[in-house]
C-alpha positions in Angstrom: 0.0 0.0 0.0 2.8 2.4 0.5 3.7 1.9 -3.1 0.4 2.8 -4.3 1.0 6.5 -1.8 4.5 6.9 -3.8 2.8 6.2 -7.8 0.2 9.0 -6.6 2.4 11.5 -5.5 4.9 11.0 -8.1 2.7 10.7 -10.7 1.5 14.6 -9.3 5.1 15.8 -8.8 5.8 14.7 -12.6 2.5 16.4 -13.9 3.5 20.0 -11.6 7.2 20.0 -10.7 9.0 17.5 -12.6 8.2 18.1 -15.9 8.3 22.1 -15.5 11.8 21.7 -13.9 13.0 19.3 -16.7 11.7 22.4 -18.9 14.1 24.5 -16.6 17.1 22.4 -17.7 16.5 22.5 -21.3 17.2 25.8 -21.4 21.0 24.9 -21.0 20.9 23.4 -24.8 20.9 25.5 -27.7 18.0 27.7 -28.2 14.9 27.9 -30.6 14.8 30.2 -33.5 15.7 33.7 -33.6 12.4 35.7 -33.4 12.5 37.9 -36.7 12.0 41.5 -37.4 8.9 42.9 -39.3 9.3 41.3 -42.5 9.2 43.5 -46.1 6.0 41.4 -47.0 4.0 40.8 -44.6 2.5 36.7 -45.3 -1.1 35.7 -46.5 -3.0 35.3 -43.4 -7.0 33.8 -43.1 -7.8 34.6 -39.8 -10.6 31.4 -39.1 -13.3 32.5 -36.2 -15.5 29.1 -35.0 -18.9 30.1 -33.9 -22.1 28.3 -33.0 -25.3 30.4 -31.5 -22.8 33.1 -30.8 -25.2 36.2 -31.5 -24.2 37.7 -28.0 -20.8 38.4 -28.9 -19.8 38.3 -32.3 -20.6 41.9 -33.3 -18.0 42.8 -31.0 -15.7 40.4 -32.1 -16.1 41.4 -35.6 -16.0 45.0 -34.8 -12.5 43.8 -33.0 -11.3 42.6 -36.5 -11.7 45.7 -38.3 -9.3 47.2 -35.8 -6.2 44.8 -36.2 -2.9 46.0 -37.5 -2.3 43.7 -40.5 -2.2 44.7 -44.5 -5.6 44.5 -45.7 -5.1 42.7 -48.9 -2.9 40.0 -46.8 -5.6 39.2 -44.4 -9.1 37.2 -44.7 -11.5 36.7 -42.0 -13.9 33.8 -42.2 -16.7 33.0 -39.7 -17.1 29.1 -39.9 -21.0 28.7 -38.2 -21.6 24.9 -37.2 -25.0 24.7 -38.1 -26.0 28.2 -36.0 -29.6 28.5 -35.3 -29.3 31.9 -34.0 -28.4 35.4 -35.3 -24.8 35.0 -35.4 -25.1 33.9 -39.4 -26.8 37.2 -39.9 -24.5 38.9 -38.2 -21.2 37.6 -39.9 -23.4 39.0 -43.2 -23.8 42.1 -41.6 -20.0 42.4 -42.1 -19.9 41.7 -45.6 -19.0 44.9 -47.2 -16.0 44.6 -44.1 -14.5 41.8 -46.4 -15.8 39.5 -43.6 -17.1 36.0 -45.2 -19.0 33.6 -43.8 -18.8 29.4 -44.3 -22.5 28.2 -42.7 -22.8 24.6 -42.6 -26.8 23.4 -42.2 -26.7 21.1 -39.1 -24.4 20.8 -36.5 -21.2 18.6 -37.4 -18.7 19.5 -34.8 -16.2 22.3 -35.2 -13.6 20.1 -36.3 -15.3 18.3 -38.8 -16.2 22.0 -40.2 -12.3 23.2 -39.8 -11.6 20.1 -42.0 -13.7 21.1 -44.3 -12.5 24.7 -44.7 -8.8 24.4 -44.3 -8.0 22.5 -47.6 -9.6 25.1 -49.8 -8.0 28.1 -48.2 -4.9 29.3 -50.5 -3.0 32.0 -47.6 0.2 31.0 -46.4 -1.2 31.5 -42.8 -3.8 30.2 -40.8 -4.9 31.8 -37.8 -7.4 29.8 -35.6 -10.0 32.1 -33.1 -12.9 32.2 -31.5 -16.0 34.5 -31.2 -15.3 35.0 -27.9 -11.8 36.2 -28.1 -10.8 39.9 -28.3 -7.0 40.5 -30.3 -4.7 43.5 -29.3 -3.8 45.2 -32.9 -0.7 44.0 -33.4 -1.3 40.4 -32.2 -1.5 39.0 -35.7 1.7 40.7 -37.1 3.1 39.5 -34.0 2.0 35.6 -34.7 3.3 36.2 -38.6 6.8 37.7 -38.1 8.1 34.6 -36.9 7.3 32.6 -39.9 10.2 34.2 -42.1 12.2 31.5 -40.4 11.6 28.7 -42.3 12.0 26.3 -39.3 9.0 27.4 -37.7 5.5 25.8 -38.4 3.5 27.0 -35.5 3.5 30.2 -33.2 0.9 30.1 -30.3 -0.5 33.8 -29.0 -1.5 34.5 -25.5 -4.9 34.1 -23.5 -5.8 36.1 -20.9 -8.3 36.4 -18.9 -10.5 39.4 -17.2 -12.9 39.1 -14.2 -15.4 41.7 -14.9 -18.1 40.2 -13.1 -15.4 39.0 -10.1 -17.2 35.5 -10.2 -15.0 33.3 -8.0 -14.1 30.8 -10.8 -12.9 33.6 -12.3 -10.5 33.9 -10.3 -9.8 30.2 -9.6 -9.4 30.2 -13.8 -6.8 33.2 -13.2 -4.8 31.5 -11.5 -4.3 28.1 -13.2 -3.7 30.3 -16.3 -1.1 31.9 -14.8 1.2 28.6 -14.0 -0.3 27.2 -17.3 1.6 30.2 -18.9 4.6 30.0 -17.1 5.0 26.6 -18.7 3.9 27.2 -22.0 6.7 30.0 -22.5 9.1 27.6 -21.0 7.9 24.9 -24.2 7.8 27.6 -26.4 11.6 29.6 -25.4 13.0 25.8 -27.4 9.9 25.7 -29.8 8.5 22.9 -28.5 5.5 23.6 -27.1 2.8 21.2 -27.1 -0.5 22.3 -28.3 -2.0 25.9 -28.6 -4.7 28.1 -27.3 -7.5 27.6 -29.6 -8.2 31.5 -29.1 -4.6 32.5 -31.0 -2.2 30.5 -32.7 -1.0 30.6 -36.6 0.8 27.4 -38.3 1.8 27.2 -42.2 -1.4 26.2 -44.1 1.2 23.6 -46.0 1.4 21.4 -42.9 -2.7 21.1 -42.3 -3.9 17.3 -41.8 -7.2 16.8 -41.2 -7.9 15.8 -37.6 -10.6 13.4 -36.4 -14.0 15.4 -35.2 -13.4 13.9 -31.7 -10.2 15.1 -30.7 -9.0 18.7 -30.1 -7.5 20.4 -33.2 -6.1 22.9 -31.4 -3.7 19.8 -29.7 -3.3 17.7 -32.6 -2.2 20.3 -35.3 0.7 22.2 -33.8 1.9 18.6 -32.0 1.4 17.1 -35.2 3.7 20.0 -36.8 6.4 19.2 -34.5 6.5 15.9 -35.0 6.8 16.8 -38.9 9.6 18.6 -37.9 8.8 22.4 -37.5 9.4 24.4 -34.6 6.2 25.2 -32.4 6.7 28.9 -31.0 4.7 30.7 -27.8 4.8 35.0 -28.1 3.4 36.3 -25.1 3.3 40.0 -26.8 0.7 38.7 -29.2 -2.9 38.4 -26.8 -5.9 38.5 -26.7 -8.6 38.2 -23.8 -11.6 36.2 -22.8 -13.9 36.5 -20.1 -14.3 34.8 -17.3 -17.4 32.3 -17.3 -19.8 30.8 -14.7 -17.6 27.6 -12.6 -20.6 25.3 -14.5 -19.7 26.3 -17.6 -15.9 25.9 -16.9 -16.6 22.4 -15.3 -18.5 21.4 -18.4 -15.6 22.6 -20.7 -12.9 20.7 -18.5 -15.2 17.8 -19.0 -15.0 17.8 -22.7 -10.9 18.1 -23.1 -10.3 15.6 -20.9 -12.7 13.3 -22.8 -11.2 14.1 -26.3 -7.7 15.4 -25.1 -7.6 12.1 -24.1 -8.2 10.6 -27.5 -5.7 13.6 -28.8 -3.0 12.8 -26.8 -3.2 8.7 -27.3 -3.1 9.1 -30.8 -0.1 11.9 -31.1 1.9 9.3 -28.0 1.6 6.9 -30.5 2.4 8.9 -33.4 5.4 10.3 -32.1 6.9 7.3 -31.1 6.7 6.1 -34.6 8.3 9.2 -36.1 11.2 8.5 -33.6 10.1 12.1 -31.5 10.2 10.2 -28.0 9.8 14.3 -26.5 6.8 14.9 -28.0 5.5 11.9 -26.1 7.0 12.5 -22.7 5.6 16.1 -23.1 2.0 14.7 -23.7 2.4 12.2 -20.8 3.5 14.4 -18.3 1.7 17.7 -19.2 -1.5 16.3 -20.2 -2.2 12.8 -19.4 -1.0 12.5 -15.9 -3.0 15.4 -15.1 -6.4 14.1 -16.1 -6.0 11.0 -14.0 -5.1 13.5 -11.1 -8.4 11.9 -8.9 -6.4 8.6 -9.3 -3.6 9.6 -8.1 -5.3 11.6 -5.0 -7.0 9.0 -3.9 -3.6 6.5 -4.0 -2.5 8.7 -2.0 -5.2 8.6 0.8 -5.3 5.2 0.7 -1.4 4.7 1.3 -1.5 7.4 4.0 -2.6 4.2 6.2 -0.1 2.4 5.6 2.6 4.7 5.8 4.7 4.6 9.0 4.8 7.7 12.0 5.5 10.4 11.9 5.4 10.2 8.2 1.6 9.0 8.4 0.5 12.0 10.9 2.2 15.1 8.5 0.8 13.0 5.2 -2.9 12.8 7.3 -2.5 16.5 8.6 -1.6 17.6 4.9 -4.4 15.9 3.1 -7.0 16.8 5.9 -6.3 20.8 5.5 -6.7 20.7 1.8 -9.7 18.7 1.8 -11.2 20.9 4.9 -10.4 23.9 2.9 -11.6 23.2 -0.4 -14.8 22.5 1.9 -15.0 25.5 4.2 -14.5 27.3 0.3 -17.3 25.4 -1.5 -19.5 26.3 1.2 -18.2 29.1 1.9 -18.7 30.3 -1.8 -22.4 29.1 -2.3 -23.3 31.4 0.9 -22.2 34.3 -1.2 -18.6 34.6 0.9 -15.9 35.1 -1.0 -12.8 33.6 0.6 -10.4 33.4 -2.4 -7.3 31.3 -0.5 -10.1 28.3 0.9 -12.4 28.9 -2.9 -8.9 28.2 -4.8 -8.4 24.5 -2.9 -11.9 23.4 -3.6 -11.6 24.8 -7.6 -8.5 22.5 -8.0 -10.4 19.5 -6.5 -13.4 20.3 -8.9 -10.9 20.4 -12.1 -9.4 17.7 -11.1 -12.8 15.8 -10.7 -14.1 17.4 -13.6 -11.3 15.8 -15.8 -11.9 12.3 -14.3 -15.6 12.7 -15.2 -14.5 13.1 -19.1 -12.0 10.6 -19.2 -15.3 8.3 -18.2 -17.2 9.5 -21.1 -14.0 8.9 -22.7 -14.0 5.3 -22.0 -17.6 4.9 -22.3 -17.6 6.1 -25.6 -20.4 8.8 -24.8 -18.8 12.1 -26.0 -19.8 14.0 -28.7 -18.1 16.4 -31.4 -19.6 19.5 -30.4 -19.0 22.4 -28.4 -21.4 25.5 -26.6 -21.0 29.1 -26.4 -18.5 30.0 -22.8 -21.5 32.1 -21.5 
């Protein structure tokens, strides 16, 4: 039983510690490309925005587009609608005379199966994935492109951040985890191997596009499947854009559905790797994605070895595990009485991610997910 306390608490120190320090040492070894200058010609760019019933904010995000800093006859902006049923269709043609275009498929396939569809007939050099949702600083796209005159590079993630307008408490909570997810995406990203992207920013080389099964995450499978081709996968903090915080049911659901077809993702890109000889690319999806999602496994290793472990090694191990537990509590119910407690809410949001990802991998399993996405509202 001890043993089964040291795979859990391993298995966590690999997911958090290990595999960011191992990141750490990397940076000994000779670095990533040179970021470039502005080039002389700027590259073709489509800038691609997913929506489904997203009526509520695409006028702004629209609006946002008109007011990025990139050449005008070297960018495209097409709204992909997965079978929409609300005004966001009429919207996007609302935006026509903007050179906005809009690709409306009748019936809900899945924004993958939609992306697969639209990439292939695309002719830029660049694609650009967004979402409706997601608000661009001006110069985030030149930002993305000028890194692309260096032919090693085949993918160049942009930042998310998020804002709190509302100060829900999984705002917060989301805040947070972004801000160590960061931390270790710009370590990936400083050797150009970062694994996966932020579906709200990235660019990659329209060349290197292969379509991607409608149950996993594009936004995984493309830029890891770009590295393993070869190409360098880039993170540029200077180009952002921001998203709002949403409801913690909302966020739970959305944890939910990664874990369920990151799963699938990551499987698939382990085992392609290790055919293509790229053993990194599958320690990185191991240890910064897979290990996470069984994080309730591992947890409850752990309590159950705390038993067996012997004193005083038992009594701090016990003490440990009973003030995280009793805190994530005291902040659960501290939080649905309308008290916010931010240091006992941010215990109890961990716990929920955590369960939240063990509840996907079960539909994961069970074969019960499904290709499609809602609106973060």
């Amino acid at each position: 039983m001890i043993a089964l306390w040291c795979i859990g608490v391993a298995a966590l120190l690999q997911a958090y510690v290990l595999y960011p320090l191992s990141l750490l040492l990397r940076r000994t070894l000779p670095a990533g490309p040179a970021k470039r200058e502005d080039p002389a010609a700027w590259p073709t760019l489509t800038l691609l925005i997913s929506a489904y019933n997203e009526e509520r904010i695409l006028r702004r995000k629209l609006e946002n587009v008109t007011t990025l800093d990139y050449p005008r006859d070297r960018l495209r902006t097409i709204v992909v609608s997965d079978g929409s049923t609300d005004g966001t269709e009429a919207i996007a043609r609302a935006f026509a005379s903007g050179g906005i275009e809009l690709a409306a498929f009748a019936g809900r396939r899945g924004k993958v199966a939609c992306l697969d569809l639209v990439v292939p007939r695309l002719t830029s050099d660049l694609v650009v994935m967004s979402d409706a949702n997601s608000l661009y600083e001006p110069a985030s796209l030149k930002r993305l492109a000028r890194h692309f005159g260096n032919p090693e590079v085949g993918c160049v993630c942009g930042e998310l951040l998020y804002e709190n307008p509302g100060r829900l408490a999984s705002g917060e909570g989301e805040r947070a985890y972004w801000g160590y997810e960061r931390r270790v995406k710009r370590l990936e990203g400083d050797r150009g191997i970062l694994l996966g992207a932020n579906g709200a920013i990235y660019a990659y080389r329209r060349t290197l596009f292969q379509p991607v099964d409608p149950r996993m995450f594009c936004d995984d499978v493309i830029p890891i499947r770009i590295r393993i081709a070869g190409s360098r996968v880039l993170y540029e903090p200077s180009a952002r854009c921001v998203e709002e915080a949403v409801s913690e049911q909302t966020e739970l659901r959305r944890r939910r559905r990664h874990a369920s077809f990151g799963m699938r993702s990551m499987l698939a890109m382990v085992r392609e790797a290790l055919q293509a000889g790229r053993p990194l690319v599958a320690y990185q999806a191991i240890s910064h994605r897979i290990l996470r999602w069984f994080g309730t496994i591992w947890l409850l290793l752990i309590l159950a070895g705390t038993l067996w472990l012997p004193v005083p090694f038992r009594d701090v191990a016990a003490w440990g595990q009973g003030l995280l537990y009793g805190a994530a509590l005291l902040g659960f119910v501290l939080d649905r009485l309308g008290i916010r407690v931010t240091i006992l809410y941010l215990p109890y949001y961990a716990l929920a991610l955590t369960a939240a990802g063990m509840a996907g991998l079960a539909n994961f399993v069970l074969d019960t997910d499904r290709p499609f996405w809602e609106p973060r509202q």
